[in-house]
N, C-alpha and C positions, 0 to 999 in steps of 0.2 A: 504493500500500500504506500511505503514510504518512498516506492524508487516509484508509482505509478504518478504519484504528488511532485516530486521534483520532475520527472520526464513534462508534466502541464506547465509548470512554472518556468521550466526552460523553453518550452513553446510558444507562450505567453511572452517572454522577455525576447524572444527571436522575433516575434510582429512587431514589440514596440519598438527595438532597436531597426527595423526594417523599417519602421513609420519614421522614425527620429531622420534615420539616414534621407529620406525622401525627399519631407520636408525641407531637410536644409540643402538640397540640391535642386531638384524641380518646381519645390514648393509645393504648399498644400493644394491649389489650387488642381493642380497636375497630377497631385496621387490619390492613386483608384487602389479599393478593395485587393482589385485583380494586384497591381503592383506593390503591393503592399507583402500580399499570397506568394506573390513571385520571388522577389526581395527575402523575404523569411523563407523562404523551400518549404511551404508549405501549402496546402489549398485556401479557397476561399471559402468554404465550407466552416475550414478549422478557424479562420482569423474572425468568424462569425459566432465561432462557439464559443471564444472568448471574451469579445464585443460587440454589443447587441448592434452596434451603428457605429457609423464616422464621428461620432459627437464623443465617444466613449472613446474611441481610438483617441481622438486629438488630446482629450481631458487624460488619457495616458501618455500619451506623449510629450505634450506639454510638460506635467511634473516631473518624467526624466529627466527630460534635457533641464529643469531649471537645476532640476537637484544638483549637476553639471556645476551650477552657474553660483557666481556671486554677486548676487542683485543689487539694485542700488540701494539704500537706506536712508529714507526722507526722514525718519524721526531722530537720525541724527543730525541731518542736516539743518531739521528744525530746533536743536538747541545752541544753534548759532545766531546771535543778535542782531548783530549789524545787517542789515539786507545786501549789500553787495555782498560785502565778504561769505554771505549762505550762497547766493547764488552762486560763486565762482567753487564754492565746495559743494554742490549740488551737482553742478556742471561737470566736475573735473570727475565726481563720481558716476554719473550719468558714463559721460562721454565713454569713459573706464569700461562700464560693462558693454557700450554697445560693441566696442572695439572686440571684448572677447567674443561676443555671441553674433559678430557681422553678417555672417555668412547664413545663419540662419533666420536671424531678425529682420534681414533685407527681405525672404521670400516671406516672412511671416505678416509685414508692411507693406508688403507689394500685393499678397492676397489678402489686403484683413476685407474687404468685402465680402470674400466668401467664405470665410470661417464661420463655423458655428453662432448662431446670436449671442450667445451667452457666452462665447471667448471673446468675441470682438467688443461689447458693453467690457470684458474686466480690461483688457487692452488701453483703451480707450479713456478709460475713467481711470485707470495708471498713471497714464501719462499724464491724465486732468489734475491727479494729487498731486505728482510732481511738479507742476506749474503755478498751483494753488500754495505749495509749502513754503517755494518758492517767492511769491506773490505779499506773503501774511504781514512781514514786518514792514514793507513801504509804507507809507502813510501817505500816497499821493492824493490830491485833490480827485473831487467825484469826477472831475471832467476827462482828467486826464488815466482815468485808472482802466476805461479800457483799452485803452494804446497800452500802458505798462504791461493789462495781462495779455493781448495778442503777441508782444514782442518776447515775454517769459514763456508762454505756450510755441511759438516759433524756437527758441533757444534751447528747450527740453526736446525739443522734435526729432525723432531718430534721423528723419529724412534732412534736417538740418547737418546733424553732423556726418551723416554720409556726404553730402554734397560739400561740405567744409575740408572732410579728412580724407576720403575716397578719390572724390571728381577731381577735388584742387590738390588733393595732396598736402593739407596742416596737416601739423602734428596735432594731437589732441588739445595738448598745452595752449596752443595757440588759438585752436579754435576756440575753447575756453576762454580767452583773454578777450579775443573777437566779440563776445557775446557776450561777456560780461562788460564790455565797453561800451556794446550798444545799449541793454540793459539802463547802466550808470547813464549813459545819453537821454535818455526816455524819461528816466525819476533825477532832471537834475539838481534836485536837493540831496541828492547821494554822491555829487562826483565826487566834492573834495573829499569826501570821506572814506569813498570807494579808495582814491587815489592816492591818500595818506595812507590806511589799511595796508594796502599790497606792497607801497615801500618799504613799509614796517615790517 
């Protein structure tokens, strides 16, 4: 019974690892049951016995690969006071993970319309905390607060820093500096402060 329960569980970890792999090469958009079956040397029959749907596959696959990963950390971020100096340690953390998990976040971003509703809402509203966390200590006037938070929700943007670090080739660093400049631009009650801070 004990080696028929491992023989499942290694069968089980051969789909997910055959979904993970997919994912970060074709994307989810592009992988089918069938290639999923194919990929694990197994049938589609069996990758159904395991998971009732696509929804269940990705919600497996997803937690592999994060478990992989070292996420970013907005509540530490959030125990930083000054608003610049959070966002450029927001940023530098951000930017950090996207760099490890590129390859697979590009197709993850490039398909988030067809992802499952309920991955693409937590997706989605991630990124929104991020930019929110971001956001909290400004104290900009009402007028000027949704310029601030479109330029923070652009800053945290994965597709920001791929077109920053990828298309132009910054280094993370820089793109960070980049965008924390603009940032400091947009709330200029923070530059001198911003600009004191980071010499310091």
């Amino acid at each position: 019974m004990r080696k028929r329960a491992e023989q499942i569980e290694q069968t089980r970890q051969r789909i997910i690892d055959a979904a993970v792999h997919l994912h970060g090469t074709v994307g989810p958009a592009e992988t089918t049951i069938a290639g999923i079956a194919r990929e694990a040397g197994t049938t589609r029959l069996t990758v159904y016995r395991h998971f009732a749907d696509e929804e269940a596959i990705f919600a497996a696959c997803s937690a592999h690969w994060m478990s992989g990963q070292v996420p970013p950390k907005p509540d530490e971020w959030a125990e930083i006071a000054d608003p610049i100096e959070r966002v450029r340690a927001g940023l530098t953390d951000l930017y950090r993970f996207y760099r490890d998990g590129g390859s697979m976040l590009t197709r993850i971003y490039r398909d988030l319309a067809t992802l499952p509703a309920s991955h693409r809402h937590v997706i989605v509203e991630r990124d929104r905390h991020h930019r929110d966390v971001l956001l909290e200590p400004f104290r900009a006037a009402a007028k000027d607060r949704p310029r601030l938070r479109a330029v923070l929700g652009h800053a945290v943007s994965f597709g920001t820093w791929r077109s920053l670090c990828i298309d132009n080739t910054l280094s993370d660093g820089d793109a960070v500096e980049a965008m924390t400049a603009l940032v400091a631009a947009t709330a200029p009650d923070r530059q001198e402060t911003g600009a004191t801070a980071h010499a310091g």
